[in-house]
ZAVO-749667 format. One line per 4 residues: number of its first residue (from 0); for each residue x negated, y, z negated of C-alpha. Coordinates in Angstrom, 1 decimal, decimal comma. Layout:
N
NUM) X:Y:Z  ...
***
This chain:
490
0) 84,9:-16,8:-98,3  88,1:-17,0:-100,7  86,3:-18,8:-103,8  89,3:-19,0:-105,5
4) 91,0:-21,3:-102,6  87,9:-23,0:-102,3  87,8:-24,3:-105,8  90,8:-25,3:-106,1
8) 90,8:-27,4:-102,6  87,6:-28,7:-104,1  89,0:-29,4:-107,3  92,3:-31,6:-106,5
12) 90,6:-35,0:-105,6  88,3:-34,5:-109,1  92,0:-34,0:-111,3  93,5:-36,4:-108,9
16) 90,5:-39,0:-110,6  90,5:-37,3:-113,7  93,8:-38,0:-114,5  93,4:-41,7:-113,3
20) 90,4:-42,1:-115,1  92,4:-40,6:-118,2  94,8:-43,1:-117,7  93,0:-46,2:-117,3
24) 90,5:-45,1:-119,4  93,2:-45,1:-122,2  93,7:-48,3:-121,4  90,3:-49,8:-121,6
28) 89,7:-48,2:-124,8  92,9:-49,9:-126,0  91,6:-53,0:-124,6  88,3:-53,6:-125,7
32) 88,8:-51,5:-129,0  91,4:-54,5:-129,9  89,8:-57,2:-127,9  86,7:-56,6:-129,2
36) 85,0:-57,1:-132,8  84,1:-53,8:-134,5  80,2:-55,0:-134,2  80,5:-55,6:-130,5
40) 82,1:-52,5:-130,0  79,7:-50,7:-131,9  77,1:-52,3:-130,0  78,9:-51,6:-126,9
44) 78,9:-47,5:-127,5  75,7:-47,8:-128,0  74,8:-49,2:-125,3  76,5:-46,8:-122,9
48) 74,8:-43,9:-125,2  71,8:-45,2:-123,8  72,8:-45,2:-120,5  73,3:-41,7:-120,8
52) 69,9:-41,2:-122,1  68,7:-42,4:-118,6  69,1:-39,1:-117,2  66,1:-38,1:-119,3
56) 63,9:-40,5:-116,6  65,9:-38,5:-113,7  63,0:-35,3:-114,4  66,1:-32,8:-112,8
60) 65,0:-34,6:-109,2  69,0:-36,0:-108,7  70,1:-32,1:-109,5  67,2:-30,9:-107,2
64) 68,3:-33,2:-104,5  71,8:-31,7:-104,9  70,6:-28,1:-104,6  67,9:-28,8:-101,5
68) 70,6:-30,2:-99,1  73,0:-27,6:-99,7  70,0:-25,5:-98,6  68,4:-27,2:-95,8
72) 72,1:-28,2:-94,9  72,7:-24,6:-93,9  69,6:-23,8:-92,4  69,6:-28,0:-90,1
76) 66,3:-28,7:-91,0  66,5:-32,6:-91,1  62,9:-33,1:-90,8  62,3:-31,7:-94,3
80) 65,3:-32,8:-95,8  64,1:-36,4:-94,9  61,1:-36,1:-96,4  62,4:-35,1:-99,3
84) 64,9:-37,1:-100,3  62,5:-40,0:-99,1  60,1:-38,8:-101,8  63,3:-38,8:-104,4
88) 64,3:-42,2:-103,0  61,1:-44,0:-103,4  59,9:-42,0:-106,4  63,2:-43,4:-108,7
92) 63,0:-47,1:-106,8  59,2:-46,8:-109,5  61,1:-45,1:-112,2  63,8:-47,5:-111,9
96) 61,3:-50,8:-112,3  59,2:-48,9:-115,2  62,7:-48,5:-117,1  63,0:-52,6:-116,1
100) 59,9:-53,7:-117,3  59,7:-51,6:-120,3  63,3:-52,6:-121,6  61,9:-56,4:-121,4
104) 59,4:-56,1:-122,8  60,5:-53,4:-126,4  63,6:-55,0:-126,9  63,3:-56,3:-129,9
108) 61,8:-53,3:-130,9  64,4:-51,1:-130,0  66,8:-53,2:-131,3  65,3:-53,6:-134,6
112) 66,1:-49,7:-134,6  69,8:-51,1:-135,4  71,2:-52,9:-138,1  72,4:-56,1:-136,7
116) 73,0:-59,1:-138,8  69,8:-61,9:-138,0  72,2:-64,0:-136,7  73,9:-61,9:-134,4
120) 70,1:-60,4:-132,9  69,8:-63,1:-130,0  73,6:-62,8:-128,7  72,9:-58,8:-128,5
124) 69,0:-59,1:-126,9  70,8:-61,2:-124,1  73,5:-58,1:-123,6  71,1:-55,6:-123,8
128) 68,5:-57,2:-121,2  71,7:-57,6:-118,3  72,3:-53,6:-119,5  68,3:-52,3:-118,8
132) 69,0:-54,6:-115,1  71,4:-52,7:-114,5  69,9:-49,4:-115,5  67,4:-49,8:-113,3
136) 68,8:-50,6:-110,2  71,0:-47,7:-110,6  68,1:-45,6:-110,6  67,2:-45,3:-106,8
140) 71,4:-45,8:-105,9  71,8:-42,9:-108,3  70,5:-40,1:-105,9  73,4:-40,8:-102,9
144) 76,2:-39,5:-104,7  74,3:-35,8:-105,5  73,2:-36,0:-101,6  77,4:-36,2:-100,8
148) 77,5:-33,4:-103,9  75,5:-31,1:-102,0  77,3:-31,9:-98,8  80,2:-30,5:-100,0
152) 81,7:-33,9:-99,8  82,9:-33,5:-103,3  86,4:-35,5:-102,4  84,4:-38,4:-100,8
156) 82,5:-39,1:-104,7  85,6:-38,7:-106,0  87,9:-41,2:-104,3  84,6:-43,6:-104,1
160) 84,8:-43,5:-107,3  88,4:-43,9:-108,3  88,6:-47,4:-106,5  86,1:-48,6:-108,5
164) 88,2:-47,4:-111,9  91,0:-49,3:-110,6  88,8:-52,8:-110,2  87,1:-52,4:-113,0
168) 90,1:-52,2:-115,5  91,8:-55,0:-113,6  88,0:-57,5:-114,2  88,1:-56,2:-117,7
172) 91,6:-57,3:-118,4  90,7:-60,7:-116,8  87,5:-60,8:-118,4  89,5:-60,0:-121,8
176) 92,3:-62,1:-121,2  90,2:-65,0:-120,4  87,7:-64,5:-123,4  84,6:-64,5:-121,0
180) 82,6:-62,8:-123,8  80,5:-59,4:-124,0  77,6:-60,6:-121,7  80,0:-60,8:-118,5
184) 82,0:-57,9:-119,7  78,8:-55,4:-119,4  78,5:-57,1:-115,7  82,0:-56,4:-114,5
188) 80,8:-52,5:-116,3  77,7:-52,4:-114,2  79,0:-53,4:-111,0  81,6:-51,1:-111,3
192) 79,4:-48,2:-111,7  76,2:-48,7:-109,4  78,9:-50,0:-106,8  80,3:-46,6:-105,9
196) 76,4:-45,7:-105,5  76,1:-48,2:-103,1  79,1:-47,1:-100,9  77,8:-43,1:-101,1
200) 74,6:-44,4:-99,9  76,3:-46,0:-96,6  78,4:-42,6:-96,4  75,5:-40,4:-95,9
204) 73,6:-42,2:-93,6  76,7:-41,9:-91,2  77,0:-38,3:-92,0  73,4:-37,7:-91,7
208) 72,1:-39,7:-88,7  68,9:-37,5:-88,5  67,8:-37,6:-91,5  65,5:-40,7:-92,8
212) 65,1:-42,0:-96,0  62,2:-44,7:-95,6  59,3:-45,2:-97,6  56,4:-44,0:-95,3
216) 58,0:-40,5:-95,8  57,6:-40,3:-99,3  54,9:-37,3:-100,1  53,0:-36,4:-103,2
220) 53,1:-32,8:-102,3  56,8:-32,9:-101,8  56,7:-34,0:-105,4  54,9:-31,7:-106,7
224) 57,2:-28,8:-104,5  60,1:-30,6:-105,4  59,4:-30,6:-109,4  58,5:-26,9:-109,4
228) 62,3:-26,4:-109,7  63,3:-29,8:-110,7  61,2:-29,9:-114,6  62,5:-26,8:-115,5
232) 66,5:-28,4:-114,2  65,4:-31,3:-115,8  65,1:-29,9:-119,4  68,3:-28,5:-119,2
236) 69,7:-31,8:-118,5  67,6:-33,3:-120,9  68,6:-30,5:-123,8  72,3:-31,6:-123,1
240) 72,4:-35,3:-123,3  70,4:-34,6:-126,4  73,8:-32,8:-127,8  76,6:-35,2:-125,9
244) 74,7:-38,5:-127,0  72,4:-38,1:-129,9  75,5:-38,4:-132,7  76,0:-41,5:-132,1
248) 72,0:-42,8:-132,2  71,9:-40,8:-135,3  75,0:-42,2:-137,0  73,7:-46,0:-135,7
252) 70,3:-45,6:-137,4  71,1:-43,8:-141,0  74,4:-45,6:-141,6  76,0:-49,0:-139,8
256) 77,1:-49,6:-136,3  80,5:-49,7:-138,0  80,7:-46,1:-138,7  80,1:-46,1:-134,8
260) 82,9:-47,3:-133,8  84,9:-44,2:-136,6  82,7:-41,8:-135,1  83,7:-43,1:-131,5
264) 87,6:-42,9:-132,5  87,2:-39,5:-133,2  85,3:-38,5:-130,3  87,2:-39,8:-127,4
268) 90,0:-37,2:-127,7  87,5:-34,6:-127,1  85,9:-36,8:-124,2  88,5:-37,0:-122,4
272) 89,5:-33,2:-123,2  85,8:-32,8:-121,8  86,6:-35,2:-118,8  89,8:-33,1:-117,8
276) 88,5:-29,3:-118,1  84,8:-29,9:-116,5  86,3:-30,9:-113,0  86,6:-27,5:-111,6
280) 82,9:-26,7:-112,9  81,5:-29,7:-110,6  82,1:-28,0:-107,7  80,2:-24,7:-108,8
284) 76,8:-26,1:-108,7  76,7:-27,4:-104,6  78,7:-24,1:-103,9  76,2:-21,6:-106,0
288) 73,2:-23,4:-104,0  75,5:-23,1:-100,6  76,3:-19,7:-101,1  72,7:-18,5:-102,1
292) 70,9:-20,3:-99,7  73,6:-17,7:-97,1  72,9:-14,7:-99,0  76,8:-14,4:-99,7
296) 76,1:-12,5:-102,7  79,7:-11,4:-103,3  80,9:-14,5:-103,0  78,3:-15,8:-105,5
300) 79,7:-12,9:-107,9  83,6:-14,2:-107,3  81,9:-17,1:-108,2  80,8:-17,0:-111,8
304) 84,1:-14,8:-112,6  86,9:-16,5:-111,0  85,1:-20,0:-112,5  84,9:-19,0:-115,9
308) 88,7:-17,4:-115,3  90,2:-20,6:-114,4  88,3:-23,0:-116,8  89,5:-21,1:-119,5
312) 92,8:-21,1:-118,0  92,9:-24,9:-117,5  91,5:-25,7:-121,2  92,9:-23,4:-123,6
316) 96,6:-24,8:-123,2  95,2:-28,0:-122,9  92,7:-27,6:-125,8  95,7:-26,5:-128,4
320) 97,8:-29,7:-127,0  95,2:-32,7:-128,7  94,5:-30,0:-131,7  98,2:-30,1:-132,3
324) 98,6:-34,3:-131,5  96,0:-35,2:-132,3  97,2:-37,9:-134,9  98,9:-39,3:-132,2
328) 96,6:-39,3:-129,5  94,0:-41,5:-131,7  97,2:-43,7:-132,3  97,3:-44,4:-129,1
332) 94,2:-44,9:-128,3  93,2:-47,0:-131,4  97,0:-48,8:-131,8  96,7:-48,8:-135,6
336) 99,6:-46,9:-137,7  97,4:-44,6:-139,2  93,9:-42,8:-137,9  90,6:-43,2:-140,1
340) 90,8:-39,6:-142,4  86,9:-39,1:-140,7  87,5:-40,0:-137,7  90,2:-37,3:-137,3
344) 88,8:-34,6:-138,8  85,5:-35,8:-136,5  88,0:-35,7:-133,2  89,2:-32,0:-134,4
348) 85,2:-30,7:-134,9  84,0:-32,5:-131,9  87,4:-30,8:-129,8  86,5:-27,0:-130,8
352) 83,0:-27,6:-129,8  83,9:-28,9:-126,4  86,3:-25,8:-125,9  83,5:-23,5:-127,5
356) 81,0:-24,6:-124,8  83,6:-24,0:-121,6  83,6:-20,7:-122,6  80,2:-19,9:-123,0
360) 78,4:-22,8:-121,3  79,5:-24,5:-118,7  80,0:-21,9:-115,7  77,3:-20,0:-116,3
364) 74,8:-22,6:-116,5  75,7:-24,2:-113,7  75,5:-21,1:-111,7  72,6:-20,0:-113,2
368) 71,0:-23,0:-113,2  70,8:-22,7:-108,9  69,7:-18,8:-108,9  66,7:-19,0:-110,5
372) 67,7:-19,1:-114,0  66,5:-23,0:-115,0  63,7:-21,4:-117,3  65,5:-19,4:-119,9
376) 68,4:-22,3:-119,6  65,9:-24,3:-120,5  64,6:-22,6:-123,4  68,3:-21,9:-125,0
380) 68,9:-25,4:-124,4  66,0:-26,4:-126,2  67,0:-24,5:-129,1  70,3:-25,4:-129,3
384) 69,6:-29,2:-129,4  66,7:-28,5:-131,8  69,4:-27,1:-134,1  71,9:-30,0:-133,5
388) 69,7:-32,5:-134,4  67,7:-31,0:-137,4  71,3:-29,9:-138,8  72,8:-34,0:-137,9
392) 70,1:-35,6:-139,4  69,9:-33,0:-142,0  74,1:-33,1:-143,5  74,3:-36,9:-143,0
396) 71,6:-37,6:-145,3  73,2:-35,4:-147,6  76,8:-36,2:-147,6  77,2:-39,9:-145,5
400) 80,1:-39,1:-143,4  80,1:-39,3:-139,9  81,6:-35,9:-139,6  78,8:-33,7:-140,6
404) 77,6:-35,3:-137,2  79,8:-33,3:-135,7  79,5:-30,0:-137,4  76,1:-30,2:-136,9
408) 77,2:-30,0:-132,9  79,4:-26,9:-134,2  77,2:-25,0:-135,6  74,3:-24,2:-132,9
412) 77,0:-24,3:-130,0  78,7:-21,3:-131,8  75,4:-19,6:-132,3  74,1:-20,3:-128,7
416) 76,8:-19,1:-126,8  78,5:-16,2:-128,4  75,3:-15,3:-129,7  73,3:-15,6:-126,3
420) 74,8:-17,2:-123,5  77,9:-14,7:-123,3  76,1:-11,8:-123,8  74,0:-12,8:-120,8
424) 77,0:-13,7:-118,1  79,1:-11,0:-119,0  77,5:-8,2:-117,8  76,5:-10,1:-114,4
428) 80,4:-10,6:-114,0  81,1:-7,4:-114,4  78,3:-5,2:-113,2  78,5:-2,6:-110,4
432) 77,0:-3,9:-106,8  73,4:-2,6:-106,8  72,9:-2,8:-110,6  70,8:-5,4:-112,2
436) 73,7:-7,5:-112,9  75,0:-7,9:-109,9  74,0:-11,2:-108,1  73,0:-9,1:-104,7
440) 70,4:-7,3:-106,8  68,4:-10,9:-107,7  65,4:-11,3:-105,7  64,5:-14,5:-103,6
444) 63,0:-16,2:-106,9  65,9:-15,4:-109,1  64,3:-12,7:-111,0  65,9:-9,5:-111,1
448) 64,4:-6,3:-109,9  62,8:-3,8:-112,2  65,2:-1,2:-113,1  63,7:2,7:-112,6
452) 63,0:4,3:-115,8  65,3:7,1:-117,3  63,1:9,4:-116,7  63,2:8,6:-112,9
456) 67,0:8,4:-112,6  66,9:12,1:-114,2  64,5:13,5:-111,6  66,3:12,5:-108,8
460) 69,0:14,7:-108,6  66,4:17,5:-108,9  64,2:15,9:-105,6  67,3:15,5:-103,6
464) 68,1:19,2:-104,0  64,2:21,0:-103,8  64,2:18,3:-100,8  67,2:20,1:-99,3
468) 66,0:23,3:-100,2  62,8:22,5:-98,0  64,6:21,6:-95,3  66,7:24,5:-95,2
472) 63,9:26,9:-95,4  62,2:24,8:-92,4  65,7:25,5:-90,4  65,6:29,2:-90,8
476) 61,8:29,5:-90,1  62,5:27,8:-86,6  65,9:29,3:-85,8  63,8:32,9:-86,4
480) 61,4:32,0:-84,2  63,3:31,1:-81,5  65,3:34,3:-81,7  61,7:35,9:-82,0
484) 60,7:34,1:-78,7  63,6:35,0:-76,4  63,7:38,9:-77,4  59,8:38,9:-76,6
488) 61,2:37,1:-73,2  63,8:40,1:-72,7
***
């Protein structure tokens, strides 16, 4: 298998969307940012903030989905792959009516987390209530695009996908044009993001017409099988929408949802930096599963080398680019003459940190993450959002500027991945076949063999030759007695 070849035929439908979703996202967040008031889009990042949180109710089973049908995929065992993902299915069609119910009913408390005027409260419950809807019927719809993910049908997603970007800047437009208000604006938003959900959903039942995903095939056991991977996936996931989505909460609740929107102008240079540079790394996840589940072990070493290779080659150039324009770019976006001072300097922090993390981060985990790594992931994820948010909450209490948010994010991805994350891959990218950093060394749970002692290594040399000494002696003993034999013959 050429991995280099295959990631980049993977990876030309996700730039081919990337760069539409670049450019119509540019403008839709020229759009609302000037069609909107600065509370209703404060209100509105927030919002979608949230929906980010709503991974944290996923428990890793949308990831663990991904990885068993790239496994059971290459091994045709349809019976177990439907009763798994029937298990998944029905488990998140609960999740997604607890998330319902419980929006309902806490959402005046959870909005009472913000400062909204009084008079504004009941125009915002309405908006949030249509958004939790939403939320939860996306839930169960959720799962079919990982299923494609894991089918390799990467290009699929991604053209899916980029239809809906294209009808949902043209309802937005109208929906702008026409002044049709936030509340149907958030509906033309949902619809064009569980929609593509929808159509994966009919795509995998035609490309998987023995598998079934119905109700009376959901198991506890395979929820409890399922989870033994999936919690320890899960709190990886969890640890990073805790450092992508957590500024903004934090900025909402200790200062205004004005400073929001600031904060928001600074970050989406860096978003959409992120939204370019992390389309190669979606394909590593289904292929690291794929390859594992083959014992391809080389391949899963060309992997993690050739990835990180040509991540770093994509970003780097593309990284210096919005440091250098960055002025401009917010310009752009924002169409005033001049960029809020802290949401520039908030665009320039938050753009090193995402080209920090592609270095360190991304490849590896993503790799890791499907060899039987999710545990100490897990635990350096932990730590690293534990950081971020102590050091947030810590410097905005102190100094009241929304970009000690985003050093906060600095700081502890700096520490994390030179410090531990680096010093981890390197070695597996770069070690020997048969050492303990090389992927064919890693045993069926992940874990890596123990490596002989010194002491062990030393003797060896000294067996191998009293071993050959042995068998030499043996040698002459028998050719002496064979001579012995045939002269007693004579």
């Amino acid at each position: 298998m050429n991995v280099k070849n295959a990631l980049w035929r993977t990876s030309i439908s996700s730039y081919l969307r990337t760069i539409l979703r670049l450019a119509l996202g540019l403008i839709t967040f020229r759009m609302l940012y000037s069609g909107l008031s600065k509370a209703d889009f404060g209100f509105w990042s927030l919002l979608w903030s949230v929906f980010g949180y709503g991974v944290l109710v996923d428990f890793g089973l949308g990831f663990a989905a991904q990885k068993r049908v790239a496994e059971l995929a290459v091994t045709e065992n349809w019976d177990e792959l439907s009763r798994i993902l029937s298990t998944i299915v029905t488990f998140f069609v609960g999740v997604g009516a607890i998330v319902v119910l419980l929006g309902w009913s806490g959402a005046d408390a959870i909005l009472g987390l913000f400062k909204i005027a009084p008079n504004e409260a009941h125009h915002y419950r309405d908006v949030f209530l249509i958004f939790f809807f939403g939320l939860g019927i996306g839930f169960p719809l959720g799962i079919f695009p990982e299923i494609l993910r894991g089918l390799q049908r990467i290009s699929a997603v991604n053209h899916i996908i980029s239809v809906a970007l294209l009808v949902n800047v043209c309802m937005l437009a109208a929906a702008l044009h026409f002044g049709w208000g936030l509340k149907v604006i958030l509906i033309i938003a949902l619809a064009t993001t569980i929609g593509p959900d929808f159509v994966c959903a009919l795509l995998v039942w035609r490309l998987l017409p023995r598998v079934r995903i119905i109700p009376s095939l959901f198991q506890w056991s395979k929820v409890r099988e399922t989870m033994q991977f999936s919690l320890w996936a899960y709190l990886v996931t969890a640890t990073n929408i805790v450092l992508g989505k957590t500024d903004q909460l934090v900025i909402g609740s200790m200062l205004t949802v004005s400073a929001v929107a600031i904060y928001v102008t600074g970050s989406k240079v860096s978003d959409i930096f992120s939204m370019f540079t992390r389309q190669l790394q979606e394909a590593l996840s289904p292929a690291a599963a794929h390859l594992r589940a083959k014992g391809d072990h080389a391949s899963l070493r060309e992997l993690l080398v050739e990835g990180t290779r040509l991540s770093v080659m994509i970003a780097a150039p593309l990284y210096l680019l919005c440091a250098f324009y960055m002025a401009e770019l917010m310009k752009l976006l924002t169409g005033e003459s001049a960029p809020n001072p802290d949401g520039y300097w908030t665009g320039q922090v938050l753009l090193f940190w995402y080209f920090v993390t592609i270095m360190t981060h991304s490849v590896s985990k993503r790799i890791f993450v499907m060899c039987g790594h999710e545990r100490r992931l897990m635990w350096l994820g932990v730590a690293e959002a534990a950081a971020n948010l102590v050091l947030s909450v810590g410097l905005i209490s102190i100094f009241r500027n929304v970009v000690c948010v985003a050093v906060g994010s600095l700081i502890p991805a700096l520490i994390i991945g030179w410090g531990f994350m680096w010093p981890w891959c390197a070695p597996m990218g770069t070690g020997p076949e048969g050492s303990s950093a090389h992927p064919r060394s890693m045993r069926a749970d992940g874990r890596v063999p123990p490596v002989p002692s010194s002491a062990a290594v030393a003797s060896r040399p000294a067996e191998l030759r009293s071993s050959r000494d042995g068998e030499r002696r043996r040698g002459d003993d028998r050719a002496r007695r064979i001579v012995e034999i045939r002269a007693y013959r004579n």
